[in-house]
C-alpha positions as CSV (number, residue, x, y, z in Angstrom):
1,X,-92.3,-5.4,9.1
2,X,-89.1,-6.1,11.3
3,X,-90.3,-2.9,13.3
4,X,-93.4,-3.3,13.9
5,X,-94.1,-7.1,15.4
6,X,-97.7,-7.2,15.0
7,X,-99.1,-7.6,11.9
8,X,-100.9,-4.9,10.5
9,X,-104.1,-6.3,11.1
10,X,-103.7,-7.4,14.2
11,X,-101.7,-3.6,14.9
12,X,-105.4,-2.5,13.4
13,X,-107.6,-4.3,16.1
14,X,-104.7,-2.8,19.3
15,X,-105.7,0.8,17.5
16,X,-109.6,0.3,17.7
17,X,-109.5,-1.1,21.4
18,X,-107.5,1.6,22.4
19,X,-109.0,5.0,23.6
20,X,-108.0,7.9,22.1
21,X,-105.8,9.9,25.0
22,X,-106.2,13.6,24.6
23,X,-103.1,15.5,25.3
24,X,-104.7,18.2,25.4
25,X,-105.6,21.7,23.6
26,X,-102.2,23.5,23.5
27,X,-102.9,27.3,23.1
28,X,-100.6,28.6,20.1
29,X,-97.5,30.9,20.9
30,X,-96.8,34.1,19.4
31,X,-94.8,34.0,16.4
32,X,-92.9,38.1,16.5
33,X,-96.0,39.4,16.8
34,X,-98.3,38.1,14.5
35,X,-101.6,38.5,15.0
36,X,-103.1,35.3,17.1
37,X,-107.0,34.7,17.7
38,X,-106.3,31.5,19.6
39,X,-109.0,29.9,17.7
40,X,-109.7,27.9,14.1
41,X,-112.7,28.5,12.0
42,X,-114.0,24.9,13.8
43,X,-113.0,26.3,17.4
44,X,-110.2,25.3,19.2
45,X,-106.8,24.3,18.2
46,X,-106.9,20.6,17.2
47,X,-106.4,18.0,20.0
48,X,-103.8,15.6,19.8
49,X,-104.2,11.7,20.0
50,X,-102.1,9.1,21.9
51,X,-101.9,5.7,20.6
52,X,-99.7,2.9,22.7
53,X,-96.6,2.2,20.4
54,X,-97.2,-1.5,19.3
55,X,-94.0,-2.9,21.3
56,X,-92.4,-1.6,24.6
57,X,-89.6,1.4,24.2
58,X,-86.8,2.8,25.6
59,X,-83.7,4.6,25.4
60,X,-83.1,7.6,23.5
61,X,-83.9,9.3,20.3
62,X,-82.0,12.1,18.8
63,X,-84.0,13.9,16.3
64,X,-82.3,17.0,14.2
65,X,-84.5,19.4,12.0
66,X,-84.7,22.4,10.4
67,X,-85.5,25.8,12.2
68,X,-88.9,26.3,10.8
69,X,-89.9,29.5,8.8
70,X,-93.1,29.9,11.4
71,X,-91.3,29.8,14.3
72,X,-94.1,28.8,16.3
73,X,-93.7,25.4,15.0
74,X,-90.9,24.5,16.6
75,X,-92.0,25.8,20.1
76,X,-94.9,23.2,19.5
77,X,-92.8,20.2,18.3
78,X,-90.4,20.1,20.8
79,X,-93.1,20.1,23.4
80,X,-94.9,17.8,21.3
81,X,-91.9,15.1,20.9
82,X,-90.8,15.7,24.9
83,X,-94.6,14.6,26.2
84,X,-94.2,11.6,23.7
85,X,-91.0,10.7,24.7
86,X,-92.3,10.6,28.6
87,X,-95.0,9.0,27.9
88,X,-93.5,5.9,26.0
89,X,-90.0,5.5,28.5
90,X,-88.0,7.4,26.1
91,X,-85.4,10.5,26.2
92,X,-86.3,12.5,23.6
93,X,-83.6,15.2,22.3
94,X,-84.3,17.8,19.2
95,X,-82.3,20.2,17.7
96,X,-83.1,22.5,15.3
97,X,-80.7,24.5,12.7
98,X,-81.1,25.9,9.5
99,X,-82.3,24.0,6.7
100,X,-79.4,24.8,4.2
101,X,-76.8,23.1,6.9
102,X,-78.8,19.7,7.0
103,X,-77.3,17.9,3.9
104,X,-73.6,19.0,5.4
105,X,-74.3,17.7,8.9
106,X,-76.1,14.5,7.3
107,X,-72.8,13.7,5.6
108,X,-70.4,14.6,8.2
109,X,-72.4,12.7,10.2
110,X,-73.1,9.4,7.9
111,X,-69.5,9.6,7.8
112,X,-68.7,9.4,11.6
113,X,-71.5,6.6,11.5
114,X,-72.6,8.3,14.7
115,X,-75.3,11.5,15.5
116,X,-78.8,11.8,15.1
117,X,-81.3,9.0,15.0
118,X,-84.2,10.4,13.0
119,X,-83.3,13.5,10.6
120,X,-85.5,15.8,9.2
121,X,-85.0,17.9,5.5
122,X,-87.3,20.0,3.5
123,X,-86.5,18.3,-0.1
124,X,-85.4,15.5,-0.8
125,X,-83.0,13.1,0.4
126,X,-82.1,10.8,-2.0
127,X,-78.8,11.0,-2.8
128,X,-78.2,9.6,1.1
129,X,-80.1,6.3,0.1
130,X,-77.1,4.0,0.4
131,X,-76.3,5.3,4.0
132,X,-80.0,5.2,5.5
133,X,-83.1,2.2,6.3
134,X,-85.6,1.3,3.9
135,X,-88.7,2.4,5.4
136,X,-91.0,0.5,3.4
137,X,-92.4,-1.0,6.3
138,X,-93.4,2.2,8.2
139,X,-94.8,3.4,5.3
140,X,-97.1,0.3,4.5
141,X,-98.2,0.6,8.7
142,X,-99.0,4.4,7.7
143,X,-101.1,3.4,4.5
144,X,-102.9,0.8,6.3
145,X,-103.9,3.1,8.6
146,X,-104.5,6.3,6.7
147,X,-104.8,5.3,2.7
148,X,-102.7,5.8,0.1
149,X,-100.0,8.6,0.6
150,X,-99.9,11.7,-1.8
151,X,-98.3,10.5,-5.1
152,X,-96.0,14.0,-4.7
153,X,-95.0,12.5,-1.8
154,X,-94.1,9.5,-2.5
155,X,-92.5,10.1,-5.3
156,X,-90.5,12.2,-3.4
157,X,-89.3,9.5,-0.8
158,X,-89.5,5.8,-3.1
159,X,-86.7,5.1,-5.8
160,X,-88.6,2.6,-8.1
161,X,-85.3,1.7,-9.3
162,X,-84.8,0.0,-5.8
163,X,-88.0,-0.6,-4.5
164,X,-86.6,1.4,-1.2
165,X,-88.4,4.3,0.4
166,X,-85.3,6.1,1.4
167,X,-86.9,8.3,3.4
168,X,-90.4,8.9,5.0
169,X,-93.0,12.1,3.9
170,X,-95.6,12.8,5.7
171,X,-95.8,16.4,4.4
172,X,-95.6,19.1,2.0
173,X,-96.0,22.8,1.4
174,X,-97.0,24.4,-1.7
175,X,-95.3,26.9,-3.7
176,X,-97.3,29.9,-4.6
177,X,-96.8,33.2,-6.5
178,X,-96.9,36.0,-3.9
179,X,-97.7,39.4,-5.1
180,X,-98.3,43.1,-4.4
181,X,-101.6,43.9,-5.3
182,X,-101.4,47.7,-5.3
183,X,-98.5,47.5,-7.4
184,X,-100.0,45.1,-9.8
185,X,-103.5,46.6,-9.9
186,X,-101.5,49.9,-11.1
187,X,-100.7,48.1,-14.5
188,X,-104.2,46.9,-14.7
189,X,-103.4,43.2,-13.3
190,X,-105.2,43.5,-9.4
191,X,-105.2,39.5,-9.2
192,X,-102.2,39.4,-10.1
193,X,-100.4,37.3,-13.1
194,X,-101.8,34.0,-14.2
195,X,-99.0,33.1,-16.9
196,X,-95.4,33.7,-17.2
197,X,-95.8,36.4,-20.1
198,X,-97.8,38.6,-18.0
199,X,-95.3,38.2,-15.2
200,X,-92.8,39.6,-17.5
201,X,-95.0,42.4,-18.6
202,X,-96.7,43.4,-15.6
203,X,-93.2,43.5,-13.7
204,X,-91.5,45.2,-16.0
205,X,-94.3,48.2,-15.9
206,X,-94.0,48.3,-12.1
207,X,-90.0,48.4,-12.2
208,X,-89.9,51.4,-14.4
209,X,-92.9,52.9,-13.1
210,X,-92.2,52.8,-9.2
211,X,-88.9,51.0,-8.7
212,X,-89.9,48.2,-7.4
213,X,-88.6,44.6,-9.0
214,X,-89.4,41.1,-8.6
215,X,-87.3,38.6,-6.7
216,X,-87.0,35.0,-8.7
217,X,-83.7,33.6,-7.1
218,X,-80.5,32.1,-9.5
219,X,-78.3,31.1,-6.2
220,X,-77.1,28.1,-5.1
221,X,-80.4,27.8,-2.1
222,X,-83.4,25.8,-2.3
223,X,-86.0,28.4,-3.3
224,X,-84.3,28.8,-6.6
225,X,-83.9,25.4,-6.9
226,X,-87.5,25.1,-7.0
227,X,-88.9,28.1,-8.7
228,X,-86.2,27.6,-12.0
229,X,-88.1,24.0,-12.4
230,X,-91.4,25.2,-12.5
231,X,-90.2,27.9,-15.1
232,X,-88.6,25.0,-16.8
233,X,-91.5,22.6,-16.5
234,X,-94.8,25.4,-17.7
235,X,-92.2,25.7,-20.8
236,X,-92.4,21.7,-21.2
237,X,-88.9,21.3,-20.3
238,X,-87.4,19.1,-17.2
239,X,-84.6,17.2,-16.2
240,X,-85.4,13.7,-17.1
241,X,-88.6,11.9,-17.9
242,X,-91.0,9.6,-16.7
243,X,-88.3,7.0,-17.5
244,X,-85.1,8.6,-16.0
245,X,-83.4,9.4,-19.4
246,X,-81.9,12.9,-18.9
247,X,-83.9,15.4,-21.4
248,X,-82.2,18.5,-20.3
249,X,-80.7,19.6,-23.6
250,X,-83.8,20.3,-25.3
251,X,-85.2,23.5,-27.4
252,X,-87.9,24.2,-24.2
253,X,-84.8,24.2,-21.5
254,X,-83.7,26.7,-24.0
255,X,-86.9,28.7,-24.3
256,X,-86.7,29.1,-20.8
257,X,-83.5,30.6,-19.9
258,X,-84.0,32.6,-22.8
259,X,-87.1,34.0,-21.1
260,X,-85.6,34.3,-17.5
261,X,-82.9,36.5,-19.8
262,X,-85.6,39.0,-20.6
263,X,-87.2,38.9,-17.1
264,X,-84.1,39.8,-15.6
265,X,-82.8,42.5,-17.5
266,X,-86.3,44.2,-17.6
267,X,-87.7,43.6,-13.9
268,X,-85.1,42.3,-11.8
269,X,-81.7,43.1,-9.8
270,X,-78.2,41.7,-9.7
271,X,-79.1,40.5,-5.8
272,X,-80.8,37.2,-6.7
273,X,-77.3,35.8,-7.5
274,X,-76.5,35.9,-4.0
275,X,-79.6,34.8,-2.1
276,X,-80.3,32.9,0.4
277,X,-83.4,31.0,1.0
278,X,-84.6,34.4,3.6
279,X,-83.9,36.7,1.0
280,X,-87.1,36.6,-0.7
281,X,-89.2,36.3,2.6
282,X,-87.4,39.9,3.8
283,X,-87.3,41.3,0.7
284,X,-91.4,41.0,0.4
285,X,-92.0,41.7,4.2
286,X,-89.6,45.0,3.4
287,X,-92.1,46.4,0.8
288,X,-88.9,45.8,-1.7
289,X,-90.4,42.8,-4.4
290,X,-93.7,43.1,-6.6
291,X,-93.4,39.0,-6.8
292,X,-92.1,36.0,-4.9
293,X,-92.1,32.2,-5.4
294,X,-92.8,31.2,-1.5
295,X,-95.0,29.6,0.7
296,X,-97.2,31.6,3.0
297,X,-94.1,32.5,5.9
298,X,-93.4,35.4,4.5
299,X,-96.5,36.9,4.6
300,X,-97.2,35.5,7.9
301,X,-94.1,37.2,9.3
302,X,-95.3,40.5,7.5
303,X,-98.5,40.2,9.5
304,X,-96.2,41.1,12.8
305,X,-93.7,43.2,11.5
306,X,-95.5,45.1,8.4
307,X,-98.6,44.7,8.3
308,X,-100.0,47.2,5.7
309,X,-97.5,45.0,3.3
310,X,-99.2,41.8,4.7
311,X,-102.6,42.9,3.7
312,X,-101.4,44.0,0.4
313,X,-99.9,40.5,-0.5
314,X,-102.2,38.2,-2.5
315,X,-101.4,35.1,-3.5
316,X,-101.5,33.1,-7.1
317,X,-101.4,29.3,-8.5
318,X,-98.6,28.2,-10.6
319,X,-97.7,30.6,-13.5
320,X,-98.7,28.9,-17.3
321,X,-96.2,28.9,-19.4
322,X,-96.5,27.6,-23.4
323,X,-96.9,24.1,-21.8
324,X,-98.5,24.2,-18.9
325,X,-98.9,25.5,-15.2
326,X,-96.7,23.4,-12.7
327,X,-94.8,24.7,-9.6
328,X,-92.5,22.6,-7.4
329,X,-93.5,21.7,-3.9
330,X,-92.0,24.5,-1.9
331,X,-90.8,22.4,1.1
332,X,-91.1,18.1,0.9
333,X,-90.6,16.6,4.0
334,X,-88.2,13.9,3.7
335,X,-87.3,12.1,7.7
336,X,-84.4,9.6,7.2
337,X,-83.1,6.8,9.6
338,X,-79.2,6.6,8.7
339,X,-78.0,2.9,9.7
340,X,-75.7,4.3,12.4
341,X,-79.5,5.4,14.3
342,X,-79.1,3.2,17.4
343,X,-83.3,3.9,18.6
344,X,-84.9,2.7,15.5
345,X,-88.1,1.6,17.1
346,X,-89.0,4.6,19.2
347,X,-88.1,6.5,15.4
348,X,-90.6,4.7,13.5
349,X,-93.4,4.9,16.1
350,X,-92.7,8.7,16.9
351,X,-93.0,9.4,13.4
352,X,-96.4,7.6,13.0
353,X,-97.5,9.8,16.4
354,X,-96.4,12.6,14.7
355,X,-98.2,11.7,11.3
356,X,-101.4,11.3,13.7
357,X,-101.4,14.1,14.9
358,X,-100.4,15.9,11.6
359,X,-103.6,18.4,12.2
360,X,-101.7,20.5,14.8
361,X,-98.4,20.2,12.8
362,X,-100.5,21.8,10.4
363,X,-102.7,24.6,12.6
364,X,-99.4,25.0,14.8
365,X,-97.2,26.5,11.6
366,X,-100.3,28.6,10.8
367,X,-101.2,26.1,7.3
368,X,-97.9,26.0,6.7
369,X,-97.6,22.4,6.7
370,X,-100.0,20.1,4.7
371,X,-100.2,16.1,5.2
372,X,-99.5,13.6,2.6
373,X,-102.7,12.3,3.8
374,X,-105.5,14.8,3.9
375,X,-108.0,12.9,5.9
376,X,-106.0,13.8,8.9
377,X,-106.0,17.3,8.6
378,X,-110.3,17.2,7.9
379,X,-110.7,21.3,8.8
380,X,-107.8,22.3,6.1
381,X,-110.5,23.7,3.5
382,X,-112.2,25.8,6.0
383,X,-109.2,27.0,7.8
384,X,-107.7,27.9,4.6
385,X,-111.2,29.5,3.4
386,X,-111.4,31.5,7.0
387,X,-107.8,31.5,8.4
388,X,-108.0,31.7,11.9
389,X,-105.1,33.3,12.2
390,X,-106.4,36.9,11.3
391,X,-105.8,37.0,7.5
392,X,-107.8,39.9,5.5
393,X,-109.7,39.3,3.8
394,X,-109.8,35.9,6.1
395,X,-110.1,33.9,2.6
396,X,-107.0,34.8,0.9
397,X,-105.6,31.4,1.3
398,X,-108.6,29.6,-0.1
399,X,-106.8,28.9,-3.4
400,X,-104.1,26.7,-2.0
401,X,-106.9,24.3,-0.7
402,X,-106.2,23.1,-5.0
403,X,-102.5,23.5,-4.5
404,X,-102.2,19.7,-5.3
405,X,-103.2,19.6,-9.2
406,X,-100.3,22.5,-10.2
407,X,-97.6,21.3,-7.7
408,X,-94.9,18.3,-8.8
409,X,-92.0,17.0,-6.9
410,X,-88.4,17.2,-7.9
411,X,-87.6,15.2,-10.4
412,X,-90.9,15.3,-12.1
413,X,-92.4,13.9,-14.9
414,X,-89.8,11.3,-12.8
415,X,-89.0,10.6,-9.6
416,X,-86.8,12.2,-6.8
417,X,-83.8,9.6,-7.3
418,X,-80.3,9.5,-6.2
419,X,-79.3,11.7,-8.9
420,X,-82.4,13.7,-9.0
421,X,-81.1,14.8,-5.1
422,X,-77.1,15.4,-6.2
423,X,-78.2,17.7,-9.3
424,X,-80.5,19.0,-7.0
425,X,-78.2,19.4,-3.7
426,X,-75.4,20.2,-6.3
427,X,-77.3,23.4,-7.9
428,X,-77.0,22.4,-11.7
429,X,-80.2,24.2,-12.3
430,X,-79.5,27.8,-10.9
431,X,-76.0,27.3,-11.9
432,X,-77.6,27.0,-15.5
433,X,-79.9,29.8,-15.6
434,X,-77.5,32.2,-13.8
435,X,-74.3,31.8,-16.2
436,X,-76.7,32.7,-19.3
437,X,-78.5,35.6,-17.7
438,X,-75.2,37.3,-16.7
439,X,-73.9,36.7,-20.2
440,X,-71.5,34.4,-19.2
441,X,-72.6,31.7,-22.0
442,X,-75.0,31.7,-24.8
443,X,-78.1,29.8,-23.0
444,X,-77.3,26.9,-25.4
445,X,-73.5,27.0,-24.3
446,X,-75.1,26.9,-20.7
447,X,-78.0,23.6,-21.0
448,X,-75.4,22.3,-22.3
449,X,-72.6,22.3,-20.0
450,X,-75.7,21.6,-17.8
451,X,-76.1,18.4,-19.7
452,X,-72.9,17.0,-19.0
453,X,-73.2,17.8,-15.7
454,X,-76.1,16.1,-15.2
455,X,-75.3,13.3,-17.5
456,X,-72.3,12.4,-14.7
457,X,-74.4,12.6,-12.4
458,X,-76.7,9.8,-13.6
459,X,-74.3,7.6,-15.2
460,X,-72.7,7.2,-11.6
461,X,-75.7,6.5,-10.1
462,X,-77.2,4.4,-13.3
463,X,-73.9,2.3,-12.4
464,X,-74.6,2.3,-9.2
465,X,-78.1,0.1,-9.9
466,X,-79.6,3.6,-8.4
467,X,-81.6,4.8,-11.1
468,X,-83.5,3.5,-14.0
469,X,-84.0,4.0,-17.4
């Protein structure tokens, strides 16, 4: 591990002689205005650990990420990466922008072979992985120390095909259904839908009956990105297989734009062609969707700004389809080193602070974020079963503590490869779905123009020695 001099044994024994340093208990920021006990179901916030790097650093280390959707997050990670950065002899600098301007900046800057050092996305990164470091050896020092890493996650951040880990992931956050209650129990469904034929007929009822559709997203932005695969996936459709053959032109892709067809025209509006990954988040804090595919940030932000619409928002697993009941990981963490990164050392052994310490990550974007390895964040289950942060009833999150069984990365039954991240960066998938369901092309007309598409895509990478099969 050119990075890390010590072996990982020896790296071990430096860990165990050294005391753990509290930083201390950092008392949680208002995000709008949220409610904000101060406290987890255990006590306090969690306390955050120091470890000496394993070799003497200095200089500086850019770092760019995303502006996160609990914006109490980032208030806490800067401060968080500025005390590290003191502490080690390094200048630390973060900036933060939206997440749907990271993959243009990465580029431009890949290109210029000068910017940021460390660079942070919310899916993955793959299609960069001939312009960033192979950080096989950080993640071998971060499964010595921790165990082995979510499969979702690495299969999110290793191309088998290589053998490379393009890019590190020390987290994830699922992707559950988000619904109304009131409006659901009113067609006789109060927990909401539990397969994708009920979503079609308990939405439809409530958009005749009150007014009130759903929001599933056919834009070019990363929530519909996600939720169009786990429509395709429950109908035992996907992109490629285990194998990296493309499989998109198959009777189930076909099924399933068929049935996004009928759930548009009967519960849904001509906006989702135009959204943007907020859209659904306002649209649900505004009282104006029955169902979302999101994470919990919407509802958190409806707990400042609305919150008779917060308490009314439950939440649900995956959908089942005729296949089975899958939903993509709504944000994968993918942190990439691109070879122009000029503090390489002090990048690696922030991210293993950071990965440490994932436990406030986690409290600090109000369960938000979850780790690839869940013995760092121990208190997860009774947080999420007693949510410190005012939730009622204060166990509505309890289900996503078995998020991991319905949630697959992009790419899956595959992995996240170099063409896995240009189809997905590229927007093949809403592209598909949305030309069908306005009637542009037959859905067969549209998988397959999909399928050439994609088919490009992998022969160029295939070529390339990038991806398998």
């Amino acid at each position: 591990m050119s990075d890390f001099p010590n072996s990982l044994h020896s790296r071990r024994d430096v860990l165990r002689a050294a005391a753990a340093v509290t930083l201390g208990s950092v008392a949680l920021g208002a995000c709008a205005s949220e409610e904000d006990t101060g406290e987890t179901a255990g006590g306090q916030a969690p306390q955050e650990t120091f470890s000496e790097p394993s070799t003497k650093l200095s200089g500086d280390l850019k770092i760019l990420l995303w502006s996160h959707f609990v914006p109490n997050h980032d208030v806490w990670f800067d401060r968080f990466a500025r005390d590290w950065g003191s502490r080690v002899g390094v200048n630390v600098t973060v900036d933060h922008i939206d997440q749907a301007q990271i993959p243009t900046r990465i580029a431009a800057e890949i290109q210029a072979r000068q910017g940021h050092d460390l660079i942070q996305y919310i899916a993955t990164l793959s299609q960069f992985e001939p312009s960033v470091l192979d950080q096989r050896d950080l993640v071998s020092e971060a499964t010595g120390r921790w165990g082995r890493q979510l499969p979702l996650c690495e299969k999110s951040s290793l191309n088998p095909a290589t053998g490379k880990f393009y890019a590190y992931s020390p987290g994830w956050v699922p992707d559950p259904g988000n619904y109304r209650r009131s409006l659901w129990e009113a067609v006789g469904m109060p927990n909401g839908p539990t397969t994708w034929d009920e979503l079609l007929t308990g939405a439809a009822q409530i958009k005749n009956s009150k007014g009130v559709p759903l929001g599933l997203g056919m834009s070019q932005e990363i929530d519909s990105n996600m939720v169009l695969r786990a429509l395709m996936w429950s109908f035992g459709a996907s992109e490629q297989d285990a194998n990296e053959r493309v499989t998109i032109n198959s009777p189930e892709t076909i099924a399933a734009v068929e049935y996004m067809t009928k759930l548009y025209g009967q519960a849904m509006t001509p906006e989702v062609f135009s959204w943007n990954a907020a859209s659904n988040n306002q649209g649900l804090v505004a009282g104006k969707m029955s169902y979302i595919v999101n994470s919990i940030s919407a509802w958190r932000t409806a707990a400042g700004s609305n919150p008779t619409v917060a308490d009314d928002t439950f939440f649900v697993p995956a959908l089942r389809g005729p296949e089975t009941a899958l939903a993509a990981q709504h944000v994968l963490y993918n942190w990439i080193i691109p070879q122009h990164a000029t503090g390489i050392p002090a990048a690696k052994e922030f991210l293993l602070h950071y990965t440490a310490n994932f436990a406030s990550a986690t409290y600090q974007s109000k369960l938000y974020d979850f780790s690839a390895w869940s013995k760092l964040t121990p208190e997860l289950p009774n947080w999420l079963a007693n949510d410190p942060f005012g939730s009622r009833p204060p166990d509505k999150l309890k289900l996503l503590a078995d998020a991991i069984p319905w949630s697959a990365n992009i790419g899956h039954p595959g992995p996240a490869s170099t063409a896995i991240g240009e189809v997905f960066s590229t927007f093949v998938i809403p592209n598909m779905f949305a030309r069908a369901v306005r009637g542009e092309a037959t859905p067969q007309q549209s998988v397959a123009e999909a399928e050439g598409q994609i088919n490009a895509v992998f022969a160029k990478w295939r070529a390339a020695g990038l991806v398998g099969g």
